[in-house]
C-alpha positions as CSV (number, residue, x, y, z in Angstrom):
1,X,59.6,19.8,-20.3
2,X,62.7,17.6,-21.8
3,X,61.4,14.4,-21.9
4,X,64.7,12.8,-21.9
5,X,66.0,14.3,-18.7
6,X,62.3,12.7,-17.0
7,X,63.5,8.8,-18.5
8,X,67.1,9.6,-17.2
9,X,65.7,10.2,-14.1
10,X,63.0,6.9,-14.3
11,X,66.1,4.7,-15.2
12,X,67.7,5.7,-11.8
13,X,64.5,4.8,-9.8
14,X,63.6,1.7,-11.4
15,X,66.7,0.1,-13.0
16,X,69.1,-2.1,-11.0
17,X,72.4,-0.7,-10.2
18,X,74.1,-3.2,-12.2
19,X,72.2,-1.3,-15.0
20,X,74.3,1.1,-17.8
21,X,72.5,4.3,-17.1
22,X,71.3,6.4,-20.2
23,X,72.9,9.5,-18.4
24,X,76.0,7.8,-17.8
25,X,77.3,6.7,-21.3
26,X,81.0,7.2,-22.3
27,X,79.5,9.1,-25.3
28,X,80.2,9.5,-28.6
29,X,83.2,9.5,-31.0
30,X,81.8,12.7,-32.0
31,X,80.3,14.5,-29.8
32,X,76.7,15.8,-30.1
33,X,73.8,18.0,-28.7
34,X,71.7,15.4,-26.9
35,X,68.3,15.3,-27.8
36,X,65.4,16.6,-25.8
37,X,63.0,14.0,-26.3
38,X,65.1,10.3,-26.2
39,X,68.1,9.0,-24.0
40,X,71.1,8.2,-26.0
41,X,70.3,4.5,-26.6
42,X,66.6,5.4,-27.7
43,X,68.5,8.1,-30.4
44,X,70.9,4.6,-31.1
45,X,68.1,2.4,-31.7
46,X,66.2,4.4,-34.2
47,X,69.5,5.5,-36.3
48,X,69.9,1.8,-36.9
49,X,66.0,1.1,-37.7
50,X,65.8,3.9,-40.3
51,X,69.2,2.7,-41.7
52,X,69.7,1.4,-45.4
53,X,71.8,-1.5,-44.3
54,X,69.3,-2.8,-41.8
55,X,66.7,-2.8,-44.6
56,X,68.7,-5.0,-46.2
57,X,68.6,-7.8,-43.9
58,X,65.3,-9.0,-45.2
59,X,67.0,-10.2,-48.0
60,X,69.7,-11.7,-46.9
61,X,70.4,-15.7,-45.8
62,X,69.7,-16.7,-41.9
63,X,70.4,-20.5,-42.7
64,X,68.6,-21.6,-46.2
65,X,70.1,-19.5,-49.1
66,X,67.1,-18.2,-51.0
67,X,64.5,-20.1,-49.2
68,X,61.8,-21.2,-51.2
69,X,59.4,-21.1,-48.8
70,X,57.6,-17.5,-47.1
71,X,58.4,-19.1,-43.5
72,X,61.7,-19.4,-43.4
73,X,63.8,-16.5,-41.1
74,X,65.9,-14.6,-43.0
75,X,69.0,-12.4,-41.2
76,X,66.1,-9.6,-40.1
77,X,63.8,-11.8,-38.9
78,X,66.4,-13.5,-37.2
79,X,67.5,-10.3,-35.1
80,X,64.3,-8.9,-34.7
81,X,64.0,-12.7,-32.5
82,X,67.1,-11.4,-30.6
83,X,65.5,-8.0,-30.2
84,X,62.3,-9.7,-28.8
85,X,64.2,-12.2,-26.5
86,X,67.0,-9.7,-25.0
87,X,64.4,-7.3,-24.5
88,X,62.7,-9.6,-22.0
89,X,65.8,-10.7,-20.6
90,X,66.7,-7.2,-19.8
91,X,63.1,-6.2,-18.6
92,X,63.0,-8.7,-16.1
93,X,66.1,-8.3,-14.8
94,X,66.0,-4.7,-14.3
95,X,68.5,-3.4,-17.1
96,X,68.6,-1.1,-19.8
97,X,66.1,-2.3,-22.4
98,X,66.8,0.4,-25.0
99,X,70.7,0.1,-25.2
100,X,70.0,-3.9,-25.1
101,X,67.6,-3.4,-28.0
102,X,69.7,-1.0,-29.8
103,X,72.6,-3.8,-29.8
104,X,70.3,-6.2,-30.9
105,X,69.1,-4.3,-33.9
106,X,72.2,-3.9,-34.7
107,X,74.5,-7.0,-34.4
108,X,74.4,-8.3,-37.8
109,X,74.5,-5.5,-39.8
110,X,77.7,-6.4,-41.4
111,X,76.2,-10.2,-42.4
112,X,77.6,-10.8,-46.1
113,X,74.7,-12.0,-49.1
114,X,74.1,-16.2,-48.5
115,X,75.0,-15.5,-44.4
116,X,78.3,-17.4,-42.4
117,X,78.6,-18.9,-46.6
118,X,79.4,-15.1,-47.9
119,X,81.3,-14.2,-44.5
120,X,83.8,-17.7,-44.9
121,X,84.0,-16.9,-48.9
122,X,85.0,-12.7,-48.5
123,X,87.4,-14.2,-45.5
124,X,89.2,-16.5,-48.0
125,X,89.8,-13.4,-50.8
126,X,90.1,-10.4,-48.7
127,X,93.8,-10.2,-47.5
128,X,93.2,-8.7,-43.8
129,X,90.2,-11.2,-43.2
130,X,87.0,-10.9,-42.6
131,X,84.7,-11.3,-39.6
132,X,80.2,-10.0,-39.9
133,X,80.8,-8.3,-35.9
134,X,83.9,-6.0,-37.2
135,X,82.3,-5.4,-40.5
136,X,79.3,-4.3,-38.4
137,X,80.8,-2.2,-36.6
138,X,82.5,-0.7,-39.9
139,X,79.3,0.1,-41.2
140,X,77.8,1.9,-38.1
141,X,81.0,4.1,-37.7
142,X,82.0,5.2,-41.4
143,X,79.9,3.3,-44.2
144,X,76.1,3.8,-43.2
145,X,75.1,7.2,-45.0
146,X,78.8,7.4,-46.3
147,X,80.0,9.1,-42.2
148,X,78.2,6.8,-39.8
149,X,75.9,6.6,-37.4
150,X,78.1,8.1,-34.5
151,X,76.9,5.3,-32.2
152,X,77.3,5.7,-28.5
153,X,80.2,3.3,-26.9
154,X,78.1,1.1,-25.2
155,X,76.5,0.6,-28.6
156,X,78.9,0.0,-30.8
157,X,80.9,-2.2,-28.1
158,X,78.1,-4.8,-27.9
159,X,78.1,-5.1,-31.6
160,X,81.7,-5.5,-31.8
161,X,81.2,-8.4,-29.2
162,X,78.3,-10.1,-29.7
163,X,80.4,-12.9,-30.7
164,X,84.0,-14.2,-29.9
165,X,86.1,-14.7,-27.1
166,X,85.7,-11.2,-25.7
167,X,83.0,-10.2,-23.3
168,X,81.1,-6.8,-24.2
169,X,81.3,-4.4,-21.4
170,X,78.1,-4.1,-20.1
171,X,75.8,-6.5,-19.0
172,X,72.6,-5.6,-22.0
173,X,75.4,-6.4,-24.2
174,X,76.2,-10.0,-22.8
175,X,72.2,-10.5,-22.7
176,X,72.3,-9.8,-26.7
177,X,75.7,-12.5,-27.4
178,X,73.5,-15.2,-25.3
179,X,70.3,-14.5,-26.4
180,X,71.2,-14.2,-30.2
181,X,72.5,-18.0,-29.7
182,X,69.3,-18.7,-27.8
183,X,67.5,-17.3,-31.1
184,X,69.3,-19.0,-33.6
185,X,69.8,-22.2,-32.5
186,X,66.1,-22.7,-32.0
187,X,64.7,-20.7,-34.8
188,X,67.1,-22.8,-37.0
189,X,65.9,-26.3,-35.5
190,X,62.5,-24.6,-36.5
191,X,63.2,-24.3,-40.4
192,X,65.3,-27.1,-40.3
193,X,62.0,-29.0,-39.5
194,X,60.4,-27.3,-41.5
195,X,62.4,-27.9,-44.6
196,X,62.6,-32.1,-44.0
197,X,66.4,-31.6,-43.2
198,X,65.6,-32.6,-39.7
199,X,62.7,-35.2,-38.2
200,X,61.5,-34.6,-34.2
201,X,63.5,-38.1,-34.2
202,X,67.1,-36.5,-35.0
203,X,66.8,-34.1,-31.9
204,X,69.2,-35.6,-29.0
205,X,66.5,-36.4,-26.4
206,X,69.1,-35.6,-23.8
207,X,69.0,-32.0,-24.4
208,X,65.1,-31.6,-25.2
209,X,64.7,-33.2,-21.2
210,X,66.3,-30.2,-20.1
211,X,65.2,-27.8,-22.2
212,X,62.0,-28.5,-23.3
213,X,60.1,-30.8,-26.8
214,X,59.0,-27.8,-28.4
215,X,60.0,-24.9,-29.8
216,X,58.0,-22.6,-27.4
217,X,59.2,-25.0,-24.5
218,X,62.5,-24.6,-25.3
219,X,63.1,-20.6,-25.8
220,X,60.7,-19.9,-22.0
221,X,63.2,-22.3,-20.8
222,X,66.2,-21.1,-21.6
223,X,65.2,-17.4,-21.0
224,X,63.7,-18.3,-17.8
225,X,67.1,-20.2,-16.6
226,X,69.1,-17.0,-18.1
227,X,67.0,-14.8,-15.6
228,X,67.1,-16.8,-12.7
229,X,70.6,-17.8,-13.1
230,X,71.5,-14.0,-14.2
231,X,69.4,-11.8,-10.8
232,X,71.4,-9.8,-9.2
233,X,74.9,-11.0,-10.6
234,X,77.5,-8.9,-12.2
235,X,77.7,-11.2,-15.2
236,X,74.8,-12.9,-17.3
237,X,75.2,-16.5,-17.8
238,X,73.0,-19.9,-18.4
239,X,73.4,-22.5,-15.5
240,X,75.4,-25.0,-15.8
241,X,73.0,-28.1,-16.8
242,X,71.2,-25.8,-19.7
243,X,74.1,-24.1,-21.1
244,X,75.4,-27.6,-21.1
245,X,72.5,-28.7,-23.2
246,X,72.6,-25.8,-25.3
247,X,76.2,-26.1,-25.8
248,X,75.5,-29.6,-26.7
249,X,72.2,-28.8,-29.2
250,X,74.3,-26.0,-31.2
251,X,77.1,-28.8,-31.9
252,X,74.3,-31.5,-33.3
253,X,73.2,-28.2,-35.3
254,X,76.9,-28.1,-37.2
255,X,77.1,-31.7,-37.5
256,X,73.4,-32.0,-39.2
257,X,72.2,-28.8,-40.4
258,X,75.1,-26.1,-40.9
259,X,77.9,-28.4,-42.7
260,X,77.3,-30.7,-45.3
261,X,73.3,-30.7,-44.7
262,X,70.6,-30.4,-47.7
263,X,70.2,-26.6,-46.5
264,X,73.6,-25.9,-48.0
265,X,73.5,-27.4,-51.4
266,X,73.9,-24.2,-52.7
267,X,76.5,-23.1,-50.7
268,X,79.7,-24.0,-53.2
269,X,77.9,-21.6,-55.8
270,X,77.3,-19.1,-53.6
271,X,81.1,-19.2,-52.4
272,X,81.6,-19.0,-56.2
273,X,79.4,-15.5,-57.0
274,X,81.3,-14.0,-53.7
275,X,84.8,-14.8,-54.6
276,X,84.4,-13.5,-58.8
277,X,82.5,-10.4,-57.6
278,X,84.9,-9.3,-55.0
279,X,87.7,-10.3,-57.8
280,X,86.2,-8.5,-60.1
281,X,85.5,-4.9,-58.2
282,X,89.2,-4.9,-57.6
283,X,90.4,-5.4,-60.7
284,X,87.7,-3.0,-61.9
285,X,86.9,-0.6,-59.7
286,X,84.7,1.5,-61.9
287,X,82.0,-1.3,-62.0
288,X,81.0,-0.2,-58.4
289,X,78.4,2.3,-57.8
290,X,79.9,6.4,-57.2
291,X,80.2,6.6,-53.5
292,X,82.5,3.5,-53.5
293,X,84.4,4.3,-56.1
294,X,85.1,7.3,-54.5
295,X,86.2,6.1,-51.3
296,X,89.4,3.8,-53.4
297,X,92.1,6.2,-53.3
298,X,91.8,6.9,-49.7
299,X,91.1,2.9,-48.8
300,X,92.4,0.2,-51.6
301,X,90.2,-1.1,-54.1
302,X,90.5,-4.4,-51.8
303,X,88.7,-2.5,-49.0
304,X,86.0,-1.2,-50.8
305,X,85.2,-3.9,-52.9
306,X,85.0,-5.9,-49.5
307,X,82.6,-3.4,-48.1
308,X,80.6,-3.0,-51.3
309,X,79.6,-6.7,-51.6
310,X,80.1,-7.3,-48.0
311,X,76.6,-5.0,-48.4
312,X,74.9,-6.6,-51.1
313,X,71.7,-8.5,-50.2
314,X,71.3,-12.4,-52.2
315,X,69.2,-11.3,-54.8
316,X,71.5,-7.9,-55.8
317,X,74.6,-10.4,-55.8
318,X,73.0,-13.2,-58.0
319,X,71.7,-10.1,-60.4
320,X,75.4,-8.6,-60.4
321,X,76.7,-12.1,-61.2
322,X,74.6,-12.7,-63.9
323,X,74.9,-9.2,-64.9
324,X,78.9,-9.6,-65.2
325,X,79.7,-13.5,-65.9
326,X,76.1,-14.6,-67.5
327,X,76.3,-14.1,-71.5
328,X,73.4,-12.8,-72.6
329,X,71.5,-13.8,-75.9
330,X,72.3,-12.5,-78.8
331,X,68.9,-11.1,-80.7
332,X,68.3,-9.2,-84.1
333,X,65.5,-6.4,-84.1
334,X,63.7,-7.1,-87.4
């Protein structure tokens, strides 16, 4: 029996028609024999899991850079919150949970060491710019595994999309842009609590009256609303009053915790090891590991050494640093 033609078929009896159908996909940039066992978005899903750069993520900066504390989310935690969250977005309202979860696995793949910090430093150096949804997408079409992960469109579309003016194609993919800001504001309120940048007090009071006191109060509220507001619609959108709010909360976040806040004290040194790493792999190439250094003649030493630290987690970058800028002692064997 293929056990992936029996789920194709279960997606067209249970899931809405506003649902992206597993059988339907545009496909793959190159093309592949399907597999017997999972759809193309359950085969999407566990490329990313298994994948060196999504490993990573533990080790890289949500919001603190190199939290102190065990509590505090780091860039994996944070998206397996979005995982959780669009996954019971999209069960409820009757769409594609694995192509939602696949998306959500993999939206931040392309996060820099020390978070938006790294991302606003490498944008500053390297000449075409840089933004964490393309260099996502980079990494699951060319760097992961040094050829890709030949993601399906729908895939690799909600990635590209999860942030920024432009609206991913299909609607698991808008459920993953609003319920990654749904995660992140509110997991961030969460450490910022925890770490005494922020008091209960500090919260605007108009926006917890809508959505909810607590932290538990405030995520089944905004997922709620996003359901209800979302059923049966060819978009997926907030109401009005609680995307007001949330709109709202996220711009007290920037004014109190992600600019100028205690959480980013470290945040000028961290621009610092960024900017003289990335310097320094393109003035020396050699310094990067074999399978970057072989990918310079065909892209720039600019390009590679943006996707080589662009890949480093915050603990590999301080050790490079050091490594490179640190003197050492000097000692005598006697």
């Amino acid at each position: 029996m293929n056990l992936r033609l029996a789920y194709e078929e279960m997606e067209r009896k249970f899931l809405s028609p506003l649902a992206c159908f597993s059988d339907s996909s545009r496909g793959r940039v190159y093309p592949e024999e399907p597999c017997s066992v999972r759809t193309v978005f359950q085969r999407d899903r566990d490329r990313i899991i298994h994948s060196k750069s999504f490993r990573r993520l533990k080790h890289k900066t949500q919001v603190f850079i190199i939290p102190e504390g065990d509590h505090f989310r780091t860039r994996l935690t944070h998206t397996l919150e979005v995982a959780q969250i669009s996954r019971t977005v999209a069960r409820a309202l009757r769409l594609n949970e694995d192509l939602t979860e696949a998306i959500a696995l993999g939206h931040d793949l392309g996060h820099t060491p020390f978070g938006h910090t790294g991302e606003d430093a490498l944008n500053e150096v390297f000449p075409p710019g840089f933004k964490h949804n393309e260099q996502s997408l980079r990494i699951v079409d060319e760097l992961e595994g040094w050829r890709g992960l030949n993601l399906s469109c729908e895939v690799r579309d909600g990635i590209l999309n999860h942030t920024g003016d432009v609206q991913p194609l299909t609607l698991e993919g808008q459920i993953v842009k609003i319920c990654d800001r749904i995660a992140y504001i509110n997991h961030d309120i969460d450490d910022a609590l925890r770490g005494g940048i922020l008091k209960e007090a500090d919260l605007p009071r108009e926006c917890l009256e809508v959505l909810g006191f607590t932290h538990r109060e405030r995520i089944n509220n905004m997922v709620i609303d996003l359901i209800n507001a979302s059923q049966g619609r060819p978009v997926i959108a907030l109401s009005g009053p609680v995307q007001k709010a949330t709109d709202e909360l996220r711009s007290f976040m920037f004014r109190k915790v992600y600019i100028g806040s205690e959480a980013k004290r470290e945040e000028l040194k961290a621009r610092h090891v960024v900017k003289f790493l990335y310097q320094y792999m393109v003035e020396n190439p050699r310094a990067m590991p074999p399978e970057y250094l072989n990918r310079v003649d065909a892209s720039g030493p600019e390009r590679v050494a943006c996707d080589y630290i662009a890949g480093m987690t915050d603990r590999y970058a301080i050790n490079q640093f050091n490594e490179l800028f640190v003197p050492k002692a000097f000692t005598i064997d006697l």
